[in-house]
NUGU-646871 format. One record per residue (C-alpha): residue number from 1; residue in one letter; chain; z, y, x. Coordinates in steps of 0.05 Angstrom, whole numbers, plus 32768, in hexadecimal, padded with zeros to 4 digits. Example, Ala and Ser with C-alpha at 12.3 -4.5 7.8 and 13.67 -1.06 7.14 Angstrom:
pos->1; code->A; unit->A; zz->809C; yy->7FA6; xx->80F6
pos->2; code->S; unit->A; zz->808F; yy->7FEB; xx->8111
REM end
This chain:
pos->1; code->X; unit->A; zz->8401; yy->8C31; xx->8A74
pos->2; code->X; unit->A; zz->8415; yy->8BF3; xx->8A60
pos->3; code->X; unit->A; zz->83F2; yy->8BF0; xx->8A20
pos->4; code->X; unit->A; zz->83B7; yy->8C15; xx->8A41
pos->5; code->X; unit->A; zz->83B3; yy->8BD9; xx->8A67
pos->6; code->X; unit->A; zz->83B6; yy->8BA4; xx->8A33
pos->7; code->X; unit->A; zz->8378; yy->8BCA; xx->8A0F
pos->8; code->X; unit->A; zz->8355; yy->8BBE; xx->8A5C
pos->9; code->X; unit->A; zz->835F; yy->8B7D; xx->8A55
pos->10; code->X; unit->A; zz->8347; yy->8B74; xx->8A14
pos->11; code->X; unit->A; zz->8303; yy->8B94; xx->8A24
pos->12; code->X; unit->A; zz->8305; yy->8B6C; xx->8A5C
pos->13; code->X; unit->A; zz->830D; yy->8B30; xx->8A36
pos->14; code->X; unit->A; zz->82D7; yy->8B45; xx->89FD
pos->15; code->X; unit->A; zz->82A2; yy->8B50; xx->8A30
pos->16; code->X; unit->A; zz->82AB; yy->8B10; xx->8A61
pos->17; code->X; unit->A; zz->82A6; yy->8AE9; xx->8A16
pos->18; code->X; unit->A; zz->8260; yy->8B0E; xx->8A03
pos->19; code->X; unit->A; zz->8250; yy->8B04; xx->8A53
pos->20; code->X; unit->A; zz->8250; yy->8AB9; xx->8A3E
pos->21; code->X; unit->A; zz->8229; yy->8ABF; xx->8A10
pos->22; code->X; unit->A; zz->81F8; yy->8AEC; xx->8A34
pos->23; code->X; unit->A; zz->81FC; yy->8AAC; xx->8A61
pos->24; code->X; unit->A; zz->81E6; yy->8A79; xx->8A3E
pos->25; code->X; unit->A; zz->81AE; yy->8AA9; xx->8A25
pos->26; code->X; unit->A; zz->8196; yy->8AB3; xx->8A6B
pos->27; code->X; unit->A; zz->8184; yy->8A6B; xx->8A6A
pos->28; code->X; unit->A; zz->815F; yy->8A74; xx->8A21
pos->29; code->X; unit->A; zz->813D; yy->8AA1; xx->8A41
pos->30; code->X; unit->A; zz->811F; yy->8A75; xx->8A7C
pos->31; code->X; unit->A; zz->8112; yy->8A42; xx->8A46
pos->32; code->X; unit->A; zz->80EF; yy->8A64; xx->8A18
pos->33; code->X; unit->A; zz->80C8; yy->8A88; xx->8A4C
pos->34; code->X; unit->A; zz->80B1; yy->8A45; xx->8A6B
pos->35; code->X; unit->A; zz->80A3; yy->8A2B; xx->8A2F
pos->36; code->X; unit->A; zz->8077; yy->8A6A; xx->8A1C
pos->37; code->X; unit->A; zz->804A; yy->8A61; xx->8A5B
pos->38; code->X; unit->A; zz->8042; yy->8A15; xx->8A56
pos->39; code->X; unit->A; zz->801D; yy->8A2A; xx->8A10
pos->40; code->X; unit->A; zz->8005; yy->8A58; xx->8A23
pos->41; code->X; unit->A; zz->7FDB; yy->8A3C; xx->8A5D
pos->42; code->X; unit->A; zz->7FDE; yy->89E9; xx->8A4E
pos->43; code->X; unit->A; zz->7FD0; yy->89F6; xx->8A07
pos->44; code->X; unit->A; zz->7FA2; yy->8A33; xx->8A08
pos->45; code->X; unit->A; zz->7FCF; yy->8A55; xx->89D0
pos->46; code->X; unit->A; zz->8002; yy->8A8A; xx->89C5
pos->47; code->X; unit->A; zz->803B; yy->8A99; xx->898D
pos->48; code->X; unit->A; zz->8057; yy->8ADF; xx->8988
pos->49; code->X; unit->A; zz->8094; yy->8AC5; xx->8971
pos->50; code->X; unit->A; zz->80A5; yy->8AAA; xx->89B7
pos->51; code->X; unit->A; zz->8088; yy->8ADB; xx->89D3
pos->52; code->X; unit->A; zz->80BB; yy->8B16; xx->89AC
pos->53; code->X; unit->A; zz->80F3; yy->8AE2; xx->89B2
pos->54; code->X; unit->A; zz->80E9; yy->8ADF; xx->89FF
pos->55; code->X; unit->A; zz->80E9; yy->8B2A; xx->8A02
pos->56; code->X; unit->A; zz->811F; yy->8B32; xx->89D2
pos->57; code->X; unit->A; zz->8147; yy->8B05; xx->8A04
pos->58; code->X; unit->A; zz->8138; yy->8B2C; xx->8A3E
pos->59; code->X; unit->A; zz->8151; yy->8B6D; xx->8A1E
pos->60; code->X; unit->A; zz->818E; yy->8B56; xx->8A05
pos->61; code->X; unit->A; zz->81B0; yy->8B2F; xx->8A45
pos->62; code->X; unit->A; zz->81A1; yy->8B75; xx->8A67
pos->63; code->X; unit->A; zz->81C5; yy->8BA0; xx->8A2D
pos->64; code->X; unit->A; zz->81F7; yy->8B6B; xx->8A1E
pos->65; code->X; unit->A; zz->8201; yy->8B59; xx->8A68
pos->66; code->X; unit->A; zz->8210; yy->8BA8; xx->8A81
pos->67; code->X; unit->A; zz->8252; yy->8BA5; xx->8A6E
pos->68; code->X; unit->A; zz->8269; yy->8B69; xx->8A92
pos->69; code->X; unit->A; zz->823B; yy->8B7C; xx->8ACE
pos->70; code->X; unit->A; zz->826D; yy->8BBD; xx->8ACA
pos->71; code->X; unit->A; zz->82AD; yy->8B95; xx->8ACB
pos->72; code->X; unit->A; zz->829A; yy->8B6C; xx->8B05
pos->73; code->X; unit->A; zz->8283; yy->8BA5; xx->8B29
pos->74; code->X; unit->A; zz->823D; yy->8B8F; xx->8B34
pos->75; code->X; unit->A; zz->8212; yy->8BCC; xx->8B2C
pos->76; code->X; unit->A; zz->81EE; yy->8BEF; xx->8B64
pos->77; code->X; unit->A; zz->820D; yy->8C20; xx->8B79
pos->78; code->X; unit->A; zz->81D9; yy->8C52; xx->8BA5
pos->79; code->X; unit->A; zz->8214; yy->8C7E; xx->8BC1
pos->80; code->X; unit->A; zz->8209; yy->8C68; xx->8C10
pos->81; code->X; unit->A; zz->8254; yy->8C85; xx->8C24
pos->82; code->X; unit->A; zz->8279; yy->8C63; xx->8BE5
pos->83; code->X; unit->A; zz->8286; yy->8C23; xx->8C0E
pos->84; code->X; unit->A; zz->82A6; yy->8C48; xx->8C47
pos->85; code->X; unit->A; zz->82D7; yy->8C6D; xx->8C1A
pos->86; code->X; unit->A; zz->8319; yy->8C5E; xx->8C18
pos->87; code->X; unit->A; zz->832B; yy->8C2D; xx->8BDE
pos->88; code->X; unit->A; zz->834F; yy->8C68; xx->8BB6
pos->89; code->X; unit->A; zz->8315; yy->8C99; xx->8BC7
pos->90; code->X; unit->A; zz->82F1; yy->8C5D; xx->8BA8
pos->91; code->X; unit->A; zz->831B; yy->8C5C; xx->8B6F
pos->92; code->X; unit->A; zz->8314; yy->8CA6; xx->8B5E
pos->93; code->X; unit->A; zz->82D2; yy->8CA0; xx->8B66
pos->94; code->X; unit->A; zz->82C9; yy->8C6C; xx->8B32
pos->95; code->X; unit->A; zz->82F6; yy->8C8C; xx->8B04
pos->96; code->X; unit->A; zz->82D3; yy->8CCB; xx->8B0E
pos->97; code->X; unit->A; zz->8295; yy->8CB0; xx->8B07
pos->98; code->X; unit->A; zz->829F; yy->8C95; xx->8ABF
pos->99; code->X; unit->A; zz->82C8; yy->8CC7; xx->8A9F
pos->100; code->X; unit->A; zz->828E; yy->8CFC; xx->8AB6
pos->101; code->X; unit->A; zz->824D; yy->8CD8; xx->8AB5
pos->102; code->X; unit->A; zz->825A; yy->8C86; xx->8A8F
pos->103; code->X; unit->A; zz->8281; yy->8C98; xx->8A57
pos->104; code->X; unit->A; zz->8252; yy->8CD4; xx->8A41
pos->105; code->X; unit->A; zz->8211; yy->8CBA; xx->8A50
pos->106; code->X; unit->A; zz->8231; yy->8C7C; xx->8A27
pos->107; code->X; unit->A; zz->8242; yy->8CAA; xx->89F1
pos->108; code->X; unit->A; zz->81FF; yy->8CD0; xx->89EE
pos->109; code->X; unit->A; zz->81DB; yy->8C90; xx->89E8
pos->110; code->X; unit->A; zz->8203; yy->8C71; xx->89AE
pos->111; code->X; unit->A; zz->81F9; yy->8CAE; xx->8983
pos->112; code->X; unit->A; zz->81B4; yy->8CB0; xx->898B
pos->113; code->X; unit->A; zz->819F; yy->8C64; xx->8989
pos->114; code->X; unit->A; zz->81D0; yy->8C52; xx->894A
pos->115; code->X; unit->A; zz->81AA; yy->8C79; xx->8915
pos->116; code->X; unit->A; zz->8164; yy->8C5C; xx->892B
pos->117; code->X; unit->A; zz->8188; yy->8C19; xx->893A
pos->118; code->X; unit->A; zz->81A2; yy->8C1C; xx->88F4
pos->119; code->X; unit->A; zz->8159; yy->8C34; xx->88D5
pos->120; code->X; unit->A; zz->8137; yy->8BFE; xx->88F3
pos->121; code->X; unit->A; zz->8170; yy->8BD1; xx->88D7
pos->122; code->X; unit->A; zz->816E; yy->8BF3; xx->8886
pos->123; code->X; unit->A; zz->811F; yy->8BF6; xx->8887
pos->124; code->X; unit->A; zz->812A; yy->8BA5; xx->88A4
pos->125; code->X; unit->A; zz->80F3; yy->8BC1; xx->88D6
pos->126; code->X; unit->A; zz->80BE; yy->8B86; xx->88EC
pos->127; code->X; unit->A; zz->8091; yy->8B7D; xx->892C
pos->128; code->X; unit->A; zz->8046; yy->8B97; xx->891E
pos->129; code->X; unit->A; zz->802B; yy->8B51; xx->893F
pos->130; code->X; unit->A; zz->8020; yy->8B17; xx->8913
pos->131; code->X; unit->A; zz->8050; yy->8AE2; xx->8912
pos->132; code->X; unit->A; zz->8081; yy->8B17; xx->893E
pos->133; code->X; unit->A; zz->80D1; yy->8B20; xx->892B
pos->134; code->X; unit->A; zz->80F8; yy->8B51; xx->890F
pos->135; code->X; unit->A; zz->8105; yy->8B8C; xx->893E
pos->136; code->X; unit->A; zz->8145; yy->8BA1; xx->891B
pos->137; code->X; unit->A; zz->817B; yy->8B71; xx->8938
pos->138; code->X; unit->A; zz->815D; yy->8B88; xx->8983
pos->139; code->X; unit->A; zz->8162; yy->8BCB; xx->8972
pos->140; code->X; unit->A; zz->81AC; yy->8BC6; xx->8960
pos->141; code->X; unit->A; zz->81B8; yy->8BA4; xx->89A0
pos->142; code->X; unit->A; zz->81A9; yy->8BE3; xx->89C5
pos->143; code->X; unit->A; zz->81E9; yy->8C07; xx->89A4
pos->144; code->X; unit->A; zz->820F; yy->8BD1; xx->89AA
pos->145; code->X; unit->A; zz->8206; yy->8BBA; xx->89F5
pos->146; code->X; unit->A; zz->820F; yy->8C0A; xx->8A03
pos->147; code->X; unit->A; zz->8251; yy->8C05; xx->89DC
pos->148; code->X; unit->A; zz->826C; yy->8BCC; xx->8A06
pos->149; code->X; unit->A; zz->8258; yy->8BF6; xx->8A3D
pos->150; code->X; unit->A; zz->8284; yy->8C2E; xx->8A22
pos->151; code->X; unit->A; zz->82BF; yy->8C00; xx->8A16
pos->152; code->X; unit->A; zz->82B3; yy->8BDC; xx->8A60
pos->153; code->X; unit->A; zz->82B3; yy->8C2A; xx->8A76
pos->154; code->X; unit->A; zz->82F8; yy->8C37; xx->8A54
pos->155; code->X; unit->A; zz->8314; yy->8BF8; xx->8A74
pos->156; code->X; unit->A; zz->8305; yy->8C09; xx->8AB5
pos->157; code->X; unit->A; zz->8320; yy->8C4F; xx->8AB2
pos->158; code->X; unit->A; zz->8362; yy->8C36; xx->8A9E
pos->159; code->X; unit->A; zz->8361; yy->8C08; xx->8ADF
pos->160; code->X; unit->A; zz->8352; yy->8C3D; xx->8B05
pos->161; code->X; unit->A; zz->8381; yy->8C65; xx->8AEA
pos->162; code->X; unit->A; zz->83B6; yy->8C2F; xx->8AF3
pos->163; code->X; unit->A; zz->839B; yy->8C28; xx->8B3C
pos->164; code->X; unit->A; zz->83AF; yy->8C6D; xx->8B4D
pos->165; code->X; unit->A; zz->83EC; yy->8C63; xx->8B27
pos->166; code->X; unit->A; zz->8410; yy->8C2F; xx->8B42
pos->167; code->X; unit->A; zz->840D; yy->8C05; xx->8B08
pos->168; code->X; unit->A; zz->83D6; yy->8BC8; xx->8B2A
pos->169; code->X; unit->A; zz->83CB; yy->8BC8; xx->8B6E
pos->170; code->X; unit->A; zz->8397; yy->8BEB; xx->8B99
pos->171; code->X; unit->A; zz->8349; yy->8BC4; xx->8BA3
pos->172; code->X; unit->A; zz->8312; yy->8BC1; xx->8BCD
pos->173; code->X; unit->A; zz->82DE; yy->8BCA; xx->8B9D
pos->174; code->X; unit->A; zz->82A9; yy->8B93; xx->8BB9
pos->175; code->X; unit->A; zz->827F; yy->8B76; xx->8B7F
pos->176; code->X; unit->A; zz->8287; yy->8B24; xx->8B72
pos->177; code->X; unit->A; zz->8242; yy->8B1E; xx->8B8D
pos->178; code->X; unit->A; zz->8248; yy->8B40; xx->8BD1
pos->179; code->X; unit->A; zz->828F; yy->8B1E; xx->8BD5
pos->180; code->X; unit->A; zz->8265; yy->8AD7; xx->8BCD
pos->181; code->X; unit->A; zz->8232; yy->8AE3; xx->8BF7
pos->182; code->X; unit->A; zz->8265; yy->8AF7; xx->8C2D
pos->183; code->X; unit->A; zz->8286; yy->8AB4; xx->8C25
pos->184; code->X; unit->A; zz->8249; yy->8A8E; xx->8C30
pos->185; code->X; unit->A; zz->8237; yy->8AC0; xx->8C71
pos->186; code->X; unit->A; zz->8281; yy->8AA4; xx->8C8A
pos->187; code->X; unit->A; zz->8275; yy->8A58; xx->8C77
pos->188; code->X; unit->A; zz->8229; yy->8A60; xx->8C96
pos->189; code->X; unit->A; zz->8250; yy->8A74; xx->8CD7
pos->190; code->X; unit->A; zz->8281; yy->8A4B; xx->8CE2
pos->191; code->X; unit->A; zz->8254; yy->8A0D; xx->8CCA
pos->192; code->X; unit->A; zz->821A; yy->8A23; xx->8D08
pos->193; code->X; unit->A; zz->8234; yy->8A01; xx->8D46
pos->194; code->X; unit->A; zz->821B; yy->8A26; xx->8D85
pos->195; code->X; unit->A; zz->81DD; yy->8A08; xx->8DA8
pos->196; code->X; unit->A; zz->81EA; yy->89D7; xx->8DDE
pos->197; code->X; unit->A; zz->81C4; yy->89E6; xx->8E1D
pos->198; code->X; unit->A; zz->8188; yy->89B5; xx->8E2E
pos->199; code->X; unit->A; zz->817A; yy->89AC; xx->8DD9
REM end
């Protein structure tokens, strides 16, 4: 288990490090998209290039951002009794969940978006529109986001696994957001001070 847990936190590690990437790409993103509709409406004019680039952008914080979104918990979940499970219900059903359903779906998507990934990347594959990018190096971000999926999928299963094990200790499973936004709830309640009569 122990070395099972090492590779956790090496996929762990990998995908935080691409997530800060996918950061400071999220802030391209506004930029470039900003920039696109000042042009576009100030200047009365229009480059595809931007345009793709914006698009591109968009595409890839979502595929390359999955993983980490995984790792942090932050997907929506639309099960309305998993929050009133027990945490090691919780845990099973996690575990469950991506050894049945993550992992081959994962799988089944990698094997079918590598060969046309890798196509578009041997035929260097190019946007129909004038002045527009190549579509090859967006098209292997599809297999690749799904394969830090897959990895993020494997580390979590070996958590789990190590949950129910003994080996690291039992956890709610609340995602970082709902966590903060409980925290401000608390600090927004203790800062009100009751009404004084008369006011």
């Amino acid at each position: 288990m122990k070395a099972l847990l090492g590779l956790s936190r090496f996929i762990d590690g990998l995908n935080a490090g691409v997530n800060r990437v996918v950061i400071w790409m999220v802030l391209l993103s506004v930029l470039v998209a900003a920039g696109n509709a000042i042009v576009r409406y100030a200047l009365n004019s229009s480059s595809n290039t931007w345009l793709e680039l914006q698009w591109f952008m968009f595409a890839a914080i979502f595929l390359l951002g999955a993983s980490y979104t995984l790792q942090k918990n932050g997907h929506v979940r639309v099960d309305v009794l998993y929050s009133k499970y027990p945490p090691r219900v919780q845990v099973w059903v996690d575990m469950l969940g991506a050894l049945l359903f993550l992992i081959p779906t994962c799988v089944i998507i990698l094997m079918t978006t590598w060969p046309w990934a890798m196509n578009s990347f041997n035929i260097r594959e190019m946007s129909p529109d004038a002045g527009g990018l190549p579509y090859w190096p967006i098209k292997l971000v599809l297999p690749l986001g799904i394969f830090l999926l897959l990895l993020q999928a494997v580390s979590e299963v070996i958590k789990r696994m190590a949950m129910l094990s003994g080996h690291l200790p039992m956890t709610e499973y609340v995602s970082e957001v709902e966590e903060e936004i409980a925290e401000i709830k608390e600090a927004v309640v203790e800062n009100v001070e009751p009404k004084k009569e008369g006011n």
